[in-house]
C-alpha positions as CSV (number, residue, x, y, z in Angstrom):
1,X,26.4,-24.2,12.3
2,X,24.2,-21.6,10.8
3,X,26.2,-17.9,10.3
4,X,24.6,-14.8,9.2
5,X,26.9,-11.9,8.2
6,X,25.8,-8.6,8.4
7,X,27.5,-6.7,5.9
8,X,27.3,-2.8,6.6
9,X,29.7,-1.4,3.6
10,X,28.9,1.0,1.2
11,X,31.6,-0.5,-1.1
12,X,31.5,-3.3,-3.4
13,X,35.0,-5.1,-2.9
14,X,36.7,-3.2,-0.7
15,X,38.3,-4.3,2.7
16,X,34.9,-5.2,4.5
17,X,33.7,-7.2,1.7
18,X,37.2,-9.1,1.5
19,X,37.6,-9.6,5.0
20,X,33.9,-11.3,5.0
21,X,35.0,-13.6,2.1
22,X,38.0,-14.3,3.7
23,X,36.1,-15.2,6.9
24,X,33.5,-17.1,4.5
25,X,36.3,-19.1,3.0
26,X,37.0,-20.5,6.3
27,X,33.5,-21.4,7.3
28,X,31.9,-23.1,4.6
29,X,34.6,-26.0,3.5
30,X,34.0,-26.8,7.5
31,X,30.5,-27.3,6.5
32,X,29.1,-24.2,7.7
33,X,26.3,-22.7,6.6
34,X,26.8,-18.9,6.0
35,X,23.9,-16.4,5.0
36,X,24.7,-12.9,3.8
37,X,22.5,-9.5,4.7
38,X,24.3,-6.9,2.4
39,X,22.9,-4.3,3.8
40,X,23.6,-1.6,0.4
41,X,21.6,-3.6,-1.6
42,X,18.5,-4.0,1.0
43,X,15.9,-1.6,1.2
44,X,15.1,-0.8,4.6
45,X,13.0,2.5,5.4
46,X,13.9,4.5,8.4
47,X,13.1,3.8,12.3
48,X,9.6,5.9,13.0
49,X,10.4,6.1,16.9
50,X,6.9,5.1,17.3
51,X,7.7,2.3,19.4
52,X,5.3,0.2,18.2
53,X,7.5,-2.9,18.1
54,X,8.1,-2.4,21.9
55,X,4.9,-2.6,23.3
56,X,4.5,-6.2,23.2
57,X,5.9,-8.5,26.0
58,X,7.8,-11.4,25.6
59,X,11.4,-12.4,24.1
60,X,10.8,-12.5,20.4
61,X,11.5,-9.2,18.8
62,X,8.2,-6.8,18.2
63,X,6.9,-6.4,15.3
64,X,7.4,-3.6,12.8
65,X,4.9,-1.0,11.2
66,X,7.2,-0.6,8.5
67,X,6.6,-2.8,5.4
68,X,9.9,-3.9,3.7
69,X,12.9,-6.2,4.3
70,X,13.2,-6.0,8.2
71,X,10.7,-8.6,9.2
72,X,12.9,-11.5,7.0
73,X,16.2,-10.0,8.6
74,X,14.9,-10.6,11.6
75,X,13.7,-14.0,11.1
76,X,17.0,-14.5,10.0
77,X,18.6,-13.4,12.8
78,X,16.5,-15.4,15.1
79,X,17.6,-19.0,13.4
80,X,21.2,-17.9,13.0
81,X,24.0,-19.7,15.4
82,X,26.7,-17.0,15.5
83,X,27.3,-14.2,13.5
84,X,29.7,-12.1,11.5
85,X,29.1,-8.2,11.8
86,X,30.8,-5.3,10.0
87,X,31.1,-1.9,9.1
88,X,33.8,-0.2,8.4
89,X,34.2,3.7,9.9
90,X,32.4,6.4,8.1
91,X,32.9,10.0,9.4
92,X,33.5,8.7,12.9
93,X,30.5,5.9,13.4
94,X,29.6,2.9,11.6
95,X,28.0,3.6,8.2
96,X,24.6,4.8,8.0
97,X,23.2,1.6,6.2
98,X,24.7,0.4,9.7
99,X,23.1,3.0,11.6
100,X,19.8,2.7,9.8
101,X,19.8,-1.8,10.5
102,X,20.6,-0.9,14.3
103,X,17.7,1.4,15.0
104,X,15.3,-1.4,13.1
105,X,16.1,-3.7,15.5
106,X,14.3,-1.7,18.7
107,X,11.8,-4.6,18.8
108,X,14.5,-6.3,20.4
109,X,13.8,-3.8,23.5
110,X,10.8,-4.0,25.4
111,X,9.3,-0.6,26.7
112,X,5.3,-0.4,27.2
113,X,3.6,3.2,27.5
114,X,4.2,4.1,30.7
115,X,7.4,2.6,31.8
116,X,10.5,4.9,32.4
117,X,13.1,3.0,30.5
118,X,13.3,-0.2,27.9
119,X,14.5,-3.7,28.9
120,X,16.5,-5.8,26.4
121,X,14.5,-8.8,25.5
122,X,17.4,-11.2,25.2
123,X,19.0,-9.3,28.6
124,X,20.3,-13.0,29.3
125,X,23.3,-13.3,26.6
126,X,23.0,-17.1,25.0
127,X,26.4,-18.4,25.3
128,X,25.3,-20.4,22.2
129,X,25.0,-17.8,20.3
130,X,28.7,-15.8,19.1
131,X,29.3,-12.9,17.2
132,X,32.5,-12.1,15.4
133,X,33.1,-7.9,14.9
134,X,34.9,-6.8,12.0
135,X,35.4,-3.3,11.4
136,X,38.1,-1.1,8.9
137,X,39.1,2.4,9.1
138,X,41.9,4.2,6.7
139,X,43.9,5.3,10.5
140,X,46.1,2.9,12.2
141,X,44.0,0.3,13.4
142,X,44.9,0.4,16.9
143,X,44.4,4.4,16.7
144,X,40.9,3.7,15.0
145,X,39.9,1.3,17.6
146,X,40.5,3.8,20.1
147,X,39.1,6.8,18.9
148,X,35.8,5.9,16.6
149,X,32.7,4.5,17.8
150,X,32.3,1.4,14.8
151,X,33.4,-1.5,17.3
152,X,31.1,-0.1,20.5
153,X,28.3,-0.1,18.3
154,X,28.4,-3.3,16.5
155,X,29.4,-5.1,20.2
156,X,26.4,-3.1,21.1
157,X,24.2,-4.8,17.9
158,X,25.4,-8.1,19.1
159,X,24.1,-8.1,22.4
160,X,21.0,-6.5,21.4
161,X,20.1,-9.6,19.3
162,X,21.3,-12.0,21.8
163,X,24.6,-13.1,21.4
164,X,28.5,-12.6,22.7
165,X,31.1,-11.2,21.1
166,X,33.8,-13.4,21.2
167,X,36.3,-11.6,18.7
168,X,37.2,-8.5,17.0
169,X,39.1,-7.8,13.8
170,X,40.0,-4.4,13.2
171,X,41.9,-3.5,9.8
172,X,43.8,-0.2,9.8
173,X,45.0,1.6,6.9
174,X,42.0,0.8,4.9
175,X,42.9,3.2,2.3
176,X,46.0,1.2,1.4
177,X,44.4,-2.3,1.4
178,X,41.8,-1.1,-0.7
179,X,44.5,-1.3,-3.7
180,X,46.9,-3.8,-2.3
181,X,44.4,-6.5,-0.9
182,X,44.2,-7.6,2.7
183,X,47.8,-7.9,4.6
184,X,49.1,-11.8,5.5
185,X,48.9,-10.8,9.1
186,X,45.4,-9.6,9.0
187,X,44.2,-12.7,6.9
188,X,45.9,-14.9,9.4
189,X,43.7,-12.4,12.5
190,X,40.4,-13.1,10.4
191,X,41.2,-17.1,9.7
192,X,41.7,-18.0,13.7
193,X,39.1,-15.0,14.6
194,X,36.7,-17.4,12.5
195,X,37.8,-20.6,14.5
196,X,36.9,-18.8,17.5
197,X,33.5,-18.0,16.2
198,X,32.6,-21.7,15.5
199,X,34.7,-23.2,18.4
């Protein structure tokens, strides 16, 4: 099976990048094949809300007028099995390399001139196609889960692309791990959240 992770962390090595390699670790001694999009190191220019990439019909994602990374992502996207996608909570929301990847993918909507609202292009979820949410906050993980918008939006990214979510790992006290590592108990959440994605 062919994974891409979407990795939306501003930080090099902290909980989001070791829950990923922790996830990784899983899948490739299966034989998986994982792909990583780290989104920090990508450059990706901003959304014009021209709505170019929506005029077209069909299934397959529009096109953007923006020349840089996105077109690759996409392509990426588009051969991918499942998927792993994470961003930890920044001020309330995902972070804005996050933010910035999720509004480059409108050419996965469809809305012509004209027409009073858009249509997802893959409104028909694949139940091939799997997607495994990880998100980290430095509150309580339930409390975080509860209150901040990070899970909704990357569920949202999911089906926007096509697939299900089928788990979600949410670490809490993010702040702590940072020094101490990932808990037992959340590696354990991540290693059988994994074997969910691929089942």
């Amino acid at each position: 099976m062919k994974i891409l992770v979407i990795n939306g962390s501003y930080r090099e090595d902290g909980v989001t990048d070791s829950a990923i390699t922790c996830a990784v670790e899983e899948l490739e001694p299966a034989g998986h094949e994982v792909e990583q999009v780290v989104l920090r190191d990508t450059p990706l220019e901003f959304c014009l809300n021209c709505r170019h990439c929506m005029q077209e019909p069909g299934e397959s994602p529009g096109k953007c007028v923006q020349d840089d990374q996105m077109d690759a992502i996409i392509e990426r996207i588009e051969s991918a099995d499942a998927y792993i996608l994470a961003a930890p909570v920044n001020f309330g929301s995902v972070t804005a390399v996050f933010k910035r990847f999720m509004e480059r993918l409108s050419g996965y909507g469809y809305w012509p001139e004209g027409q009073p609202y858009p249509k997802l292009r893959k409104e028909k979820v694949s139940p091939k196609k799997r997607a495994l949410i990880i998100s980290s906050c430095a509150a309580p993980g339930l409390l975080g889960r509860m209150v901040f918008g990070s899970v909704r939006q990357l569920k949202n990214t999911a089906t926007l692309i096509g697939a299900k979510p089928v788990d979600i790992v949410f670490v809490g006290h993010a702040d702590q791990a940072t020094t101490a590592g990932l808990r037992k108990r959340q590696v354990g959440e991540l290693r059988e959240s994994t074997h969910r994605l691929v089942a």
